[in-house]
C-alpha positions as CSV (number, residue, x, y, z in Angstrom):
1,X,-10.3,-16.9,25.6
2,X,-11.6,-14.1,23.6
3,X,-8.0,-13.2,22.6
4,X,-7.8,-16.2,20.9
5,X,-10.9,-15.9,19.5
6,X,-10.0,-12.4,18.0
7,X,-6.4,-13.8,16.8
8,X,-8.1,-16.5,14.8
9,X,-10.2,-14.4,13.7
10,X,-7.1,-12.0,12.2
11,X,-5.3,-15.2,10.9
12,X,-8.9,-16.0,9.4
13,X,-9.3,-12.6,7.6
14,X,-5.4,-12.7,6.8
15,X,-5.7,-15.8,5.1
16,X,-8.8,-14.9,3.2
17,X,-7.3,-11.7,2.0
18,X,-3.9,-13.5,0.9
19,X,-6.2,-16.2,-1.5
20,X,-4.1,-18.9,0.5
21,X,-5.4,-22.3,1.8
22,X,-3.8,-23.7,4.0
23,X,-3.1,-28.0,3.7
24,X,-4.7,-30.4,6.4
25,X,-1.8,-30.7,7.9
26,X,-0.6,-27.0,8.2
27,X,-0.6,-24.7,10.5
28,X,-0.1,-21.3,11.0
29,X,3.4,-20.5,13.3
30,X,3.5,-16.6,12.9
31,X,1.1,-14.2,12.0
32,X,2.9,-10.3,11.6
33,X,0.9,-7.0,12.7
34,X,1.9,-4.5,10.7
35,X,2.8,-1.2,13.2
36,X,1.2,1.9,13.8
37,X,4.5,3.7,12.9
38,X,3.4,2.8,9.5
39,X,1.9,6.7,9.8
40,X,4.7,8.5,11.0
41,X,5.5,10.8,7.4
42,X,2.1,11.3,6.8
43,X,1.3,13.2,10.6
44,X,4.7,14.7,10.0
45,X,3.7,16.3,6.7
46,X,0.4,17.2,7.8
47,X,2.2,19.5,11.2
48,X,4.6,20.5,8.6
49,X,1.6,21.7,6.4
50,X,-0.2,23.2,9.8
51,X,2.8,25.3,10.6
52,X,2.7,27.3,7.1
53,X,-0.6,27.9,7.3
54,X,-0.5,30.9,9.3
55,X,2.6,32.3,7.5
56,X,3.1,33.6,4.0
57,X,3.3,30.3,2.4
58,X,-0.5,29.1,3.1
59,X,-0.9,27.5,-0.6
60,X,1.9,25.5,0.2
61,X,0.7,24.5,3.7
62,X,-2.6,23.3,2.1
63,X,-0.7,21.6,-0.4
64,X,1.3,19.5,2.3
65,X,-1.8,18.8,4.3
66,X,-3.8,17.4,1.3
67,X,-0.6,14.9,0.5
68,X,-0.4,14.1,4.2
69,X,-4.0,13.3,4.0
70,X,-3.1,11.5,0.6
71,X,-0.1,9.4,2.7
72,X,-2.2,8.5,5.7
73,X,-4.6,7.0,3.4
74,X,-2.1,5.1,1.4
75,X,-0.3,3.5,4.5
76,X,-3.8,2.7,6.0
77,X,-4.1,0.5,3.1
78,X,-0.6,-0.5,3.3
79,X,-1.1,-1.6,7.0
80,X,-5.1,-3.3,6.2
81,X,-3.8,-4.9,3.4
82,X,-0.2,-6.0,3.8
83,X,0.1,-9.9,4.8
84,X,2.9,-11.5,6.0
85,X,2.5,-15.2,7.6
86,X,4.5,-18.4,8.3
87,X,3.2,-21.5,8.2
88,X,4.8,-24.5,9.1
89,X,5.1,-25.5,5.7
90,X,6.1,-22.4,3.6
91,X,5.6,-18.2,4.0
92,X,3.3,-15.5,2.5
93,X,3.6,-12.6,1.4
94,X,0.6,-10.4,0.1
95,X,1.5,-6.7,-0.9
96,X,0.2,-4.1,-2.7
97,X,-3.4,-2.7,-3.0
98,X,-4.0,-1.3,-6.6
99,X,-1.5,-4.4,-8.0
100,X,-1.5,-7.3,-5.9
101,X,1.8,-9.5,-5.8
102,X,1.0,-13.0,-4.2
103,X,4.3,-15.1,-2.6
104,X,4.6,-17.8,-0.8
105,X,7.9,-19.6,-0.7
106,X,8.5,-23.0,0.5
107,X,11.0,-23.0,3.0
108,X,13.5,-25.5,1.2
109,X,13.5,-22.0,-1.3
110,X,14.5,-19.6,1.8
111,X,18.1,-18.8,2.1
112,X,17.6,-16.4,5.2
113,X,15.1,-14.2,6.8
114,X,16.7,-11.1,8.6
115,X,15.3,-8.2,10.2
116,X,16.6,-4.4,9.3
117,X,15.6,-1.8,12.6
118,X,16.3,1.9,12.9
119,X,17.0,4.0,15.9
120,X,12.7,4.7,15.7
121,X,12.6,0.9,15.1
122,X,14.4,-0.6,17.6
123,X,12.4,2.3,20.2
124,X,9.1,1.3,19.5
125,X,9.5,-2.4,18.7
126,X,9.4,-2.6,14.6
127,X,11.5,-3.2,11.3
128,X,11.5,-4.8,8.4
129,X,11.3,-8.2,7.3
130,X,13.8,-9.0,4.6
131,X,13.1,-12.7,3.6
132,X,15.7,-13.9,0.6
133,X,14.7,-16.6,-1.8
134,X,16.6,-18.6,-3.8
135,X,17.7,-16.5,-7.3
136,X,17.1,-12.8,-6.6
137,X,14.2,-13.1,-4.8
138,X,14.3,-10.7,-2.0
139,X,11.1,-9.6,-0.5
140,X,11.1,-6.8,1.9
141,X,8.1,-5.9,4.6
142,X,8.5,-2.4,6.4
143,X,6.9,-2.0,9.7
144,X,6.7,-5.3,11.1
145,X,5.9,-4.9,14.7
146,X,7.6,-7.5,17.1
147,X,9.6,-8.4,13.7
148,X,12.2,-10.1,15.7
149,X,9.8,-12.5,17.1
150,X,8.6,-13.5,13.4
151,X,12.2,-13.8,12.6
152,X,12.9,-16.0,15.8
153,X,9.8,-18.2,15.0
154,X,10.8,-19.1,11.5
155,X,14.2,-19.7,11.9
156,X,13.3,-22.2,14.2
157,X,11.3,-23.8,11.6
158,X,14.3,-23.3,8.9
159,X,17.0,-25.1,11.7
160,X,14.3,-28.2,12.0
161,X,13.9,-28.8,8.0
């Protein structure tokens, strides 16, 4: 029960952070978590950073541990602030932190949603959401965890429309 709680509470905060409002009759059908792997280049250029400190090249290993510190906070706000949702009724996107770009697309204006893993992806259960629009809209969301399952989920709201 207080699992439910804490997921309404998510889908609460998600919504309120996308600006959407949801119909009477709407209701929320997937809600995506945006992976921890999200901080995978940062770590790796802050060890890279750590292992020229003790060498010759220790401006360069500072320099690589203050744009790994630089990365780690960017993709934390990447992974706070990123929204990606399925209603019944249409999808939202919400990306960016400094510019915010605000999509939702009815779902009589998706012409497929697909999921893109690789070998890390497919390891420990992420990938990204590709969601294509009618016209050139193509959104893409990197490190959706369980993306598969978001995928499943609306495509078995796009076979019922």
């Amino acid at each position: 029960m207080n699992n439910a709680r804490s997921d309404s509470s998510r889908i609460n905060d998600m919504l309120a952070r996308a600006g959407v409002s949801l119909t009477e009759d709407e209701n929320i059908i997937a809600a995506a978590r945006i992976h921890d792997a999200i901080y995978w280049k940062a770590v790796a250029v802050m060890l890279l950073g750590m292992f020229l400190l003790p060498w010759f090249l220790q401006n360069l290993g500072f320099l690589l541990m203050f744009v790994g510190l630089v990365m780690l906070g960017l993709a934390y706000m990447a992974q706070k602030y990123l929204v990606l949702m399925a209603s019944d009724k249409r999808i939202f996107v919400r990306s960016g932190y400094v510019y915010t770009d605000m999509i939702e697309l009815r779902y009589a204006q998706v012409e497929s949603i697909e999921v893109g893993m690789t070998p890390l992806g497919q390891i420990f259960g992420y990938g990204n959401v590709i969601v294509s629009g009618t016209g050139q809209r193509r959104i893409i969301v990197p490190f959706v965890k369980d993306a598969v399952d978001f995928r499943r989920r609306v495509n078995d709201v796009l076979a019922n429309k």
